[in-house]
C-alpha positions in Angstrom: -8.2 -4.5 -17.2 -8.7 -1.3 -15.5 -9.5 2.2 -17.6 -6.6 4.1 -18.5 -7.0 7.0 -16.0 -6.6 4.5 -13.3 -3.6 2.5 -15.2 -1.8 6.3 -15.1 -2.2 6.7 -11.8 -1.0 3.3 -10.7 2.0 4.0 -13.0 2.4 8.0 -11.3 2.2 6.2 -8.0 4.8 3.8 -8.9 7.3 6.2 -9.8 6.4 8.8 -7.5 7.3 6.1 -4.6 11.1 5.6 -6.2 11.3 9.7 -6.2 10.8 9.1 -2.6 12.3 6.1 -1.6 15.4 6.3 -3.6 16.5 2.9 -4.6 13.2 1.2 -3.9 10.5 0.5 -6.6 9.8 -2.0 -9.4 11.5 -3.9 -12.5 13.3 -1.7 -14.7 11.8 1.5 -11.8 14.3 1.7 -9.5 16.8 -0.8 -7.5 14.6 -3.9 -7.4 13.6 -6.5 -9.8 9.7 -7.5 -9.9 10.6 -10.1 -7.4 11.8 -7.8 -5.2 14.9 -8.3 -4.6 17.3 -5.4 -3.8 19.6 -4.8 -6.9 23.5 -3.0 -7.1 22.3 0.4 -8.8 26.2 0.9 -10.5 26.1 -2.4 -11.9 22.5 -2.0 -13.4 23.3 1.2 -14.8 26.8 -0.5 -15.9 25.1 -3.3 -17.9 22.4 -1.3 -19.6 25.3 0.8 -21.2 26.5 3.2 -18.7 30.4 3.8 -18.0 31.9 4.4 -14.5 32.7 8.1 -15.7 29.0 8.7 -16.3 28.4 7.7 -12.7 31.0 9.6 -11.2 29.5 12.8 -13.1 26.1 13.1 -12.4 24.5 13.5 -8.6 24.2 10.2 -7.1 20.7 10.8 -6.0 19.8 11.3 -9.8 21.1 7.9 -10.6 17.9 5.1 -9.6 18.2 2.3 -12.0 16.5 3.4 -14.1 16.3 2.6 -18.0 16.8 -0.5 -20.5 19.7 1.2 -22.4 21.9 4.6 -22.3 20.3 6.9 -25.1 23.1 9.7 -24.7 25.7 7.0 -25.7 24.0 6.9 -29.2 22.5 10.2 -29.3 25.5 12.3 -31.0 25.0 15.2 -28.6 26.8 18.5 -29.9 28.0 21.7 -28.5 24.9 24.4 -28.2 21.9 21.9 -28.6 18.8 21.9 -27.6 17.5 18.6 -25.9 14.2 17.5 -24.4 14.2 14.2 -22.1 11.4 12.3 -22.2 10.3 10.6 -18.7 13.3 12.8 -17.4 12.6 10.9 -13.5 16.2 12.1 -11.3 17.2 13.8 -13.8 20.2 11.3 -14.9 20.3 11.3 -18.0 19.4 14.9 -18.7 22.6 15.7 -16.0 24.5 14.0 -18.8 22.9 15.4 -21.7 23.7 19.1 -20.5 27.8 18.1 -20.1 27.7 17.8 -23.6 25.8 20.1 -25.1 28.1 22.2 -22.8 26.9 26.3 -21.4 25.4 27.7 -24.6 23.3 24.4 -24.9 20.2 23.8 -22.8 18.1 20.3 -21.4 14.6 20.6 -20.7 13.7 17.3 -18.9 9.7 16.5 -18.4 8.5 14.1 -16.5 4.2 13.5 -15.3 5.6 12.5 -11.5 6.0 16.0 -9.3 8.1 14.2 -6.9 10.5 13.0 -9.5 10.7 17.1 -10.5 10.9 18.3 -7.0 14.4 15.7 -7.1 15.4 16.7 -10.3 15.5 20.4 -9.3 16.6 20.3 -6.1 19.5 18.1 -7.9 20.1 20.6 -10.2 20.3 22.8 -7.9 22.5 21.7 -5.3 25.0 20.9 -8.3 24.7 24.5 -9.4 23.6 23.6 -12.8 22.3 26.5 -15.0 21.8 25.0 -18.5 18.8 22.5 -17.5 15.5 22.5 -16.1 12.4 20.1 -15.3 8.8 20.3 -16.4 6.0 18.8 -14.8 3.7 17.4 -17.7 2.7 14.4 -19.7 4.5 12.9 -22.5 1.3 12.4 -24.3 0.8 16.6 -23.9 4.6 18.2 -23.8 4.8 21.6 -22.2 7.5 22.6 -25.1 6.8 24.9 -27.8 6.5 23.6 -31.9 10.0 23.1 -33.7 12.1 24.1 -30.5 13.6 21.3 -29.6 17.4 19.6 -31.5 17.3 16.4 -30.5 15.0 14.0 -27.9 16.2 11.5 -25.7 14.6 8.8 -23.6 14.9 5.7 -21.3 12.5 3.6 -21.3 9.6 5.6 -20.8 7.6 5.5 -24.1 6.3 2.2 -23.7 4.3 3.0 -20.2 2.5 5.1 -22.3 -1.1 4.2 -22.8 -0.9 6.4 -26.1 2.1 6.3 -27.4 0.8 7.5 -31.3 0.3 10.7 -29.7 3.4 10.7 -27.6 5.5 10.3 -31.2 3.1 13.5 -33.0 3.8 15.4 -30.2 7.7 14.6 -30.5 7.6 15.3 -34.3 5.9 18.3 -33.5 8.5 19.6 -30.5 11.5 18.8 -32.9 13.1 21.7 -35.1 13.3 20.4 -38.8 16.3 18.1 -38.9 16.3 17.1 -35.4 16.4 13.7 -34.3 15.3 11.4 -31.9 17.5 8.9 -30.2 15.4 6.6 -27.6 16.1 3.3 -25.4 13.2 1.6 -25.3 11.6 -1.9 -24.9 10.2 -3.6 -27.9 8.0 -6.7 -28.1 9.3 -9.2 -30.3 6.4 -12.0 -29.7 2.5 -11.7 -28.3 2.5 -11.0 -24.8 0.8 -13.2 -22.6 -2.4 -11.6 -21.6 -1.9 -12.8 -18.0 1.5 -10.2 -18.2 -0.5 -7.7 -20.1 -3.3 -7.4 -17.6 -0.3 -7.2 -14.7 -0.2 -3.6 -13.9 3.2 -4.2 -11.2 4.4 -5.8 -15.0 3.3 -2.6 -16.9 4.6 0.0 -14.6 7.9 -2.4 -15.3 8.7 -1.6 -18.5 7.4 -4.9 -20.0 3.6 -5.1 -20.3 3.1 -1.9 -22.2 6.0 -3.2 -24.9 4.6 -2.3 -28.3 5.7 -4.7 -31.5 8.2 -3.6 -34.0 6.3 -2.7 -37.0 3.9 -0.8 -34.5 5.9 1.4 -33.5 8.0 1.6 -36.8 4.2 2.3 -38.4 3.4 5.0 -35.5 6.3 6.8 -35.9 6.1 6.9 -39.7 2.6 8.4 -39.3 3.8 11.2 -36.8 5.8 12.2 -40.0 9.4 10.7 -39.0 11.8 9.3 -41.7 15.1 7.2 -41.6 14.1 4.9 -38.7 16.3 2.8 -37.4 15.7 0.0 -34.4 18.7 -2.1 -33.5 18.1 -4.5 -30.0 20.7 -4.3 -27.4 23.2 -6.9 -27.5 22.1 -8.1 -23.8 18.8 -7.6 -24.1 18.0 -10.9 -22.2 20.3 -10.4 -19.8 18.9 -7.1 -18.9 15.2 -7.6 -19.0 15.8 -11.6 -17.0 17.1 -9.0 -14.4 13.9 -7.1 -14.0 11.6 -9.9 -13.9 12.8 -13.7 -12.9 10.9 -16.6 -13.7 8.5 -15.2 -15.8 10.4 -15.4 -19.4 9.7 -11.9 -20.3 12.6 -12.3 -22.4 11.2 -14.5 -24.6 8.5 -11.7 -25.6 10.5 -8.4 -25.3 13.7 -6.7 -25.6 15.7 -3.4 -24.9 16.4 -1.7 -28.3 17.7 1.4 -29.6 15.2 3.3 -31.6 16.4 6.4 -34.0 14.1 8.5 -36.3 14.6 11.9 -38.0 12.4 14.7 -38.6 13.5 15.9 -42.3 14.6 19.2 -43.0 12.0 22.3 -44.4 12.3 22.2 -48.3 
């Protein structure tokens, strides 16, 4: 396995090539599946829990395919919030996120690839959007100041993460007390194959880099986080036998809903 500076860079690379290409890329990155094979866009966004009317409201260039699951649908977005996006890519799901926290609300979306925030922006600013804006920076070191932050959203980001302890602290620290978290995620529900883990095209997929369970249940309990919930998707299989084919990552991981709370102050 190679060190983890070159892992992130094969992984920036990866999704640096969707920003460019569109609808090109890898797995759960961007209009293919591993096997290459060009995918529909709307009806992989439709069956990881998108509706038509999402679609139809965002820019269409935000929208890549992106994702194992539709964290705004569970997130319980309110008027005048403050959200942060996690792995914010296009900018899709921020785009969403900012129709409902509505004018006096504001989406900060950060994502480590500069060509996925050069999209984003432009994006945002060819729709005339005022109430959202893109960060370059890592997950692992967010460019957001301590308790700022309502509620975080992500899609299938966290597990690319080659430290994902510290991507959790530095969520718990972002969050004002009583925010919340509401992430998609994938989940490993058996021991990964070493000859998937070692597959970097696999990790920059979504799959390889799938944590287990009570891992991530123990990691975000350390950061500080309370009332965790993790619930899988009810097509999990279907969605993750579309990324990869033949290789029955379904049979070790699955797309999930994960949901933590920071409490409130005493």
């Amino acid at each position: 396995m190679k060190n983890k500076e070159d892992i992130r860079d094969y992984i920036r690379n990866n999704y640096s090539e969707v920003a460019l290409k569109g609808s090109t890329g890898g797995c759960c990155s961007g209009g293919c599946s591993c096997s290459g094979e060009q995918i529909n866009i709307k009806d992989a966004s439709i069956k990881i829990g998108y509706s038509e009317n999402d679609l139809n409201n965002v820019p269409i260039e935000a929208n890549m395919g992106l994702g194992c699951g539709n964290p705004i649908a569970i997130a319980a977005l309110k008027e005048g919030e403050i959200v942060l996006d996690l792995g914010s890519g296009g900018g899709f799901d921020s785009f969403l996120a900012r129709r409902q926290v509505g004018e006096i609300g504001y989406v900060i979306g950060v994502d480590m690839t500069p060509e996925m925030i050069k999209l984003s922006r432009k994006n945002a600013a060819e729709s005339g959007y005022k109430n959202v804006e893109f960060r370059l920076g890592e997950i692992e070191h967010l460019p957001v100041a301590d308790e700022s932050v309502d509620v975080i959203i992500s899609n299938c980001v966290i597990n690319l993460s080659l430290e994902k302890q510290q991507v959790f602290n530095e969520a718990y620290r972002v969050l004002k007390p009583g925010g919340r978290m509401s992430i998609s995620d994938v989940v490993a529900t058996a021991e990964i194959p070493e000859s998937i883990k070692n597959d970097l095209a696999i990790l920059a997929g979504c799959i390889a880099g799938a944590e287990q369970m009570t891992t991530i249940a123990d990691m975000l309990k350390n950061a500080g986080f309370a009332n965790i919930r993790m619930v899988p998707k009810d097509n999990s299989k279907q969605i993750i036998t579309s990324w990869i084919p033949g290789k029955s990552a379904e049979e070790y991981v699955a797309s999930y809903i994960i949901e933590a709370e920071k409490m409130p102050a005493l």
